[in-house]
C-alpha positions in Angstrom: 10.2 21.6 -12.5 13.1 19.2 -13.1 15.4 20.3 -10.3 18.5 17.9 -11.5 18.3 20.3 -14.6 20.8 23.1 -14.3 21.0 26.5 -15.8 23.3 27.3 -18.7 24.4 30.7 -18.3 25.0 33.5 -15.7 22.1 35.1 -16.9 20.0 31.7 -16.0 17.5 31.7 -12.8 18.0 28.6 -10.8 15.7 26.2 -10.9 12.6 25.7 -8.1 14.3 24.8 -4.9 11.1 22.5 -3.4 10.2 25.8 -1.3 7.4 25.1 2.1 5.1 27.6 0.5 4.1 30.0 -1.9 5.9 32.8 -1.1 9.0 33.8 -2.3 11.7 33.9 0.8 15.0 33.7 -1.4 14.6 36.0 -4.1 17.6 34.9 -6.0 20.2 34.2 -2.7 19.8 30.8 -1.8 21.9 29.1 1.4 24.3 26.7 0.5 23.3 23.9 2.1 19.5 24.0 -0.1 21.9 24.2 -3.3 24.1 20.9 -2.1 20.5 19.1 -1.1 19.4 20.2 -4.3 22.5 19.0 -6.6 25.2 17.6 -4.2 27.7 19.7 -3.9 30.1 19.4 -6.8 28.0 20.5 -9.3 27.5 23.7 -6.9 31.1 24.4 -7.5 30.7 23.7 -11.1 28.4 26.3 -11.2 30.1 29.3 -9.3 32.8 28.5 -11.7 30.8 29.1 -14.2 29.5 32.3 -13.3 25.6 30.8 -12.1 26.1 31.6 -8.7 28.1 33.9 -6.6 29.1 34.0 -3.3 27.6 36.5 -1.1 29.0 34.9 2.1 30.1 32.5 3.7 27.6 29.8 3.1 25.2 32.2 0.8 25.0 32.5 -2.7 23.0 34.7 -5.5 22.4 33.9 -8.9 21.6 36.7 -11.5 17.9 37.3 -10.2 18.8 38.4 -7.0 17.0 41.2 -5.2 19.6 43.9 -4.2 17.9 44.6 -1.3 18.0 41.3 -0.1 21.3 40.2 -1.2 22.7 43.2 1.1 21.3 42.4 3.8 22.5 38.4 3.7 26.0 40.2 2.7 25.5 42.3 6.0 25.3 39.5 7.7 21.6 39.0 8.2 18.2 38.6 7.2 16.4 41.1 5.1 13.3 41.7 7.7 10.5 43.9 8.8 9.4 46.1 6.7 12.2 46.2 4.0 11.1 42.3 3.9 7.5 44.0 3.4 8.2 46.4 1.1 10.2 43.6 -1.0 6.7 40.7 -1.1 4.8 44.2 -1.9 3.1 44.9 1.1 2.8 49.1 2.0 5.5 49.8 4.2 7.1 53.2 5.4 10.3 54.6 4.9 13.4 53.8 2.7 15.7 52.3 5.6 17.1 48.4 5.3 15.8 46.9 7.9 17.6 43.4 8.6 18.1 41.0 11.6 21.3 39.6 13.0 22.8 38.1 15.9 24.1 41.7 17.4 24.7 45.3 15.9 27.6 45.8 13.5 31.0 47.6 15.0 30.2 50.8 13.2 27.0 52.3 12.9 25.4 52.8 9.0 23.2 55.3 7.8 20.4 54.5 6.7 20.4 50.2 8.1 18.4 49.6 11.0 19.6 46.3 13.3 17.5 44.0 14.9 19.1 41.9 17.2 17.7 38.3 17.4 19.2 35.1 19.4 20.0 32.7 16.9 20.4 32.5 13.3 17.9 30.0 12.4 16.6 31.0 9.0 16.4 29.2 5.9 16.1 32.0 3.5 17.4 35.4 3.4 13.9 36.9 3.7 11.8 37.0 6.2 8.5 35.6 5.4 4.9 38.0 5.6 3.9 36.5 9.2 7.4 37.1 10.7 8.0 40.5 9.0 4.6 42.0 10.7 5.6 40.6 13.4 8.9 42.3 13.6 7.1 45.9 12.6 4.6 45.0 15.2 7.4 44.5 18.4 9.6 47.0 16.8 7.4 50.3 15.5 4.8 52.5 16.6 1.6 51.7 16.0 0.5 53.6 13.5 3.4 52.3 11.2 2.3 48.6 12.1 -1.0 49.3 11.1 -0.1 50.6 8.1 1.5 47.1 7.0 -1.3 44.8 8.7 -3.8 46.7 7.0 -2.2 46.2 3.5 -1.0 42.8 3.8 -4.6 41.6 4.5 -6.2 43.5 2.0 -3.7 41.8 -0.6 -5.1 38.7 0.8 -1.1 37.4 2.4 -2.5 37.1 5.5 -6.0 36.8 7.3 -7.6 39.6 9.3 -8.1 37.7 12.3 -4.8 36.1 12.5 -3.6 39.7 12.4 -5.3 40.4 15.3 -4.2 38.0 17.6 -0.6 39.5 16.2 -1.8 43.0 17.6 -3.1 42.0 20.8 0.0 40.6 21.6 1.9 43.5 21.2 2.7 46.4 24.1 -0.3 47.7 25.9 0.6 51.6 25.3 0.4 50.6 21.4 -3.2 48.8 22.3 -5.2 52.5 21.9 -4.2 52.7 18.2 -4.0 48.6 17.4 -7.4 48.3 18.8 -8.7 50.3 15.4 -7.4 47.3 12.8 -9.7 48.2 9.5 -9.2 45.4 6.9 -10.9 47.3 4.6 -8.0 49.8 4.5 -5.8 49.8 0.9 -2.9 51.8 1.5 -1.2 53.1 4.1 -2.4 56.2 3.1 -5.6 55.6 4.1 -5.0 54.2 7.5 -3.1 57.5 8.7 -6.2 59.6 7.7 -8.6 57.4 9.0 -6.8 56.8 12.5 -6.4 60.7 12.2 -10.0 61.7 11.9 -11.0 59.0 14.2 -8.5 60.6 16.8 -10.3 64.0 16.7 -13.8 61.8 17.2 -14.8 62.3 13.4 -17.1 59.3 12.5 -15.1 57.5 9.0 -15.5 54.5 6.9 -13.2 52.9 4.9 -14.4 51.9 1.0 -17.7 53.0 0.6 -19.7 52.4 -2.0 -21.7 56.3 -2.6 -22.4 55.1 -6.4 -22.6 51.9 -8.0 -20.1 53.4 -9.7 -17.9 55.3 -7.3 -16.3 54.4 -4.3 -15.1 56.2 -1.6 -11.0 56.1 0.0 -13.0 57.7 3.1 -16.5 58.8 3.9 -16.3 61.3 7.0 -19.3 61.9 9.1 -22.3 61.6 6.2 -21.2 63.4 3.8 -17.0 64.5 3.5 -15.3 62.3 0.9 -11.3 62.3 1.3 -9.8 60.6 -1.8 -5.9 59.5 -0.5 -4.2 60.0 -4.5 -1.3 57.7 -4.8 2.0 58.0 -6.8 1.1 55.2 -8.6 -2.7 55.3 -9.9 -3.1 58.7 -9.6 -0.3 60.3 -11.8 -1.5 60.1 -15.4 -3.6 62.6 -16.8 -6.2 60.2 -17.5 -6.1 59.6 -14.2 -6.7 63.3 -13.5 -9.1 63.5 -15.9 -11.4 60.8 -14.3 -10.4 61.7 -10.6 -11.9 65.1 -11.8 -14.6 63.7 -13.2 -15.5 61.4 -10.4 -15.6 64.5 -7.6 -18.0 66.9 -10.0 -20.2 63.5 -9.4 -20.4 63.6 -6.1 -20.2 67.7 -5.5 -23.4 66.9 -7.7 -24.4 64.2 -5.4 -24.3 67.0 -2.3 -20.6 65.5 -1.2 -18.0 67.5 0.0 -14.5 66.0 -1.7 -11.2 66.8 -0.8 -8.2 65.0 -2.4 -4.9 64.3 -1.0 -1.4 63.6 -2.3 1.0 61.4 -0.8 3.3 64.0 -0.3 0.3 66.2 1.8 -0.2 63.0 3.9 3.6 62.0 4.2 6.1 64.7 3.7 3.7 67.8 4.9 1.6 65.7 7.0 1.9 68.8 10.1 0.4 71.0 7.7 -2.3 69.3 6.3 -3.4 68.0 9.9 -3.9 72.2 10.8 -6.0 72.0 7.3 -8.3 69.2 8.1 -8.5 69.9 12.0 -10.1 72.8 11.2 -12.5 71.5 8.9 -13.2 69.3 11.2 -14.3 71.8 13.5 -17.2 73.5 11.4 -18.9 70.2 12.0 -20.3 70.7 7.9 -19.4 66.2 7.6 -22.3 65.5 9.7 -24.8 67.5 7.8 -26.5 64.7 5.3 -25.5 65.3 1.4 -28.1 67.6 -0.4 -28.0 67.5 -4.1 -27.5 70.4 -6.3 -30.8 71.5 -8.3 -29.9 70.9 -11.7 -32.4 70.5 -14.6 -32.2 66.8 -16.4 -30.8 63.7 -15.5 -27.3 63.2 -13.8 -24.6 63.7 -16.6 -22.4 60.0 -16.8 -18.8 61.3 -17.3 -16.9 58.7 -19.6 -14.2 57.8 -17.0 -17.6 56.7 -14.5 -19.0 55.0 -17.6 -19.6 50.8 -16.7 -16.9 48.8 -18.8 
């Protein structure tokens, strides 16, 4: 694109800014001193005087396609980082916090804005790229919550498994014991807290596994307990009920056990449902191989499991 071509309007997106690489680090707030490289630095002015850009701060500025998230965190003062940087490039990330880095905490303290405190202010965009964002939730979080993010960033294919691990065996040795059980195969953070759980209580699991050449599994415990992690997102509709019911009258057919989990049980009641599955857990029934029911005739093919 043209970059000596300006928008017309306050509605307008600037124009490509000549970015190092293919991700998205300015999500509408742009520093100053890309704008004046870009156009020189009249025709900046011309522009915030026509309502194109904005100022955020001192030496920031927004046009209308910025991210809220991101524009309050350069308006804080910082860089929108960890994993409210994640959550923003669309990589699973827990909580609802903003997360943002900056020279030193604020005078007064903000619910619901985490601080963290870096040296110097050396950042070119106002978010942090995918590498440094891990990073950050890496140094800064339990492990269980960096997993969660590794795991998803390298199944969406923004960053390579084994470059994530070098990240993870840099981290603190007490966070080593949970780190040490990276799955790349993991979707959702979902999945990595159930899998980490069962393997915690010395359950054997597996991660995406292909029972049918139709069906596949969130988790296969022991040989024969399928645990479906149901998300907000693909899992709401009731088409999507009707083929998620579908699916598990397969594999109860098959001689699998299924149980299917919300986001909420593995989130917001996650004490609760661990009691559940500890104590399925216990009767040992996941390591007993799947025996099909007798039925006479062939295995129906449910619609929803039909190919195309």
């Amino acid at each position: 694109m043209d970059i000596t071509r300006t928008p017309s309007g306050p509605d307008a997106p600037l124009p490509w800014l000549g970015r190092p690489t293919s991700e998205d680090t300015d999500r509408g707030v742009f520093r100053k001193s890309r704008l004046v490289a870009a156009w020189g630095e009249a025709q900046v002015e011309s522009l915030v005087r026509a309502g194109v850009l904005r100022r955020v701060r001192h030496g920031w500025y927004a046009d209308a396609t910025a991210h809220p998230a991101v524009e309050r965190a350069v308006r804080l003062g910082g860089q929108l980082s960890c994993l409210s940087a994640l959550r923003v490039h669309g990589v699973w990330a827990m909580g609802t916090a903003l997360h943002i880095a900056r020279r030193r905490q604020p005078r007064e303290v903000r619910q619901g804005l985490v601080v963290h405190p870096v040296h110097t202010l050396a950042w070119a965009t106002a978010l942090a790229p995918v590498r440094e964002a891990l990073a950050q939730v890496v140094r800064h979080h339990d492990p269980e919550t960096a997993l969660m993010s590794c795991e998803s960033a390298v199944n969406l294919g923004m960053i390579g498994a084994e470059e994530v691990q070098t990240m993870l065996a840099r981290a603190q040795q007490w966070k080593q014991p949970i780190l040490q059980r990276f799955d790349p195969l993991a979707e959702a953070g979902s999945e990595t807290r159930l899998r980490l759980f069962f393997r915690g209580r010395g359950a054997p699991v597996r991660a995406q596994v292909q029972l049918t050449p139709l069906i596949r599994s969130d988790l296969l415990v022991g040989c024969s307990w399928v645990i479906e992690a149901d998300s907000r997102q693909h899992h709401g509709s009731p088409a999507d009920r009707m083929r998620d019911l579908e699916r598990d009258l397969t594999l109860i057919r098959l001689g699998y056990s299924v149980t299917r989990l919300s986001y909420d049980q593995i989130f917001h009641t996650w004490d609760e449902t661990q009691q559940v599955l500890s104590g399925i857990v216990r009767t040992r029934q996941h390591r007993r191989p799947p025996k099909p029911v007798d039925m006479v005739g062939e295995l129906p093919l449910f619609p929803a499991s039909r190919p195309g």
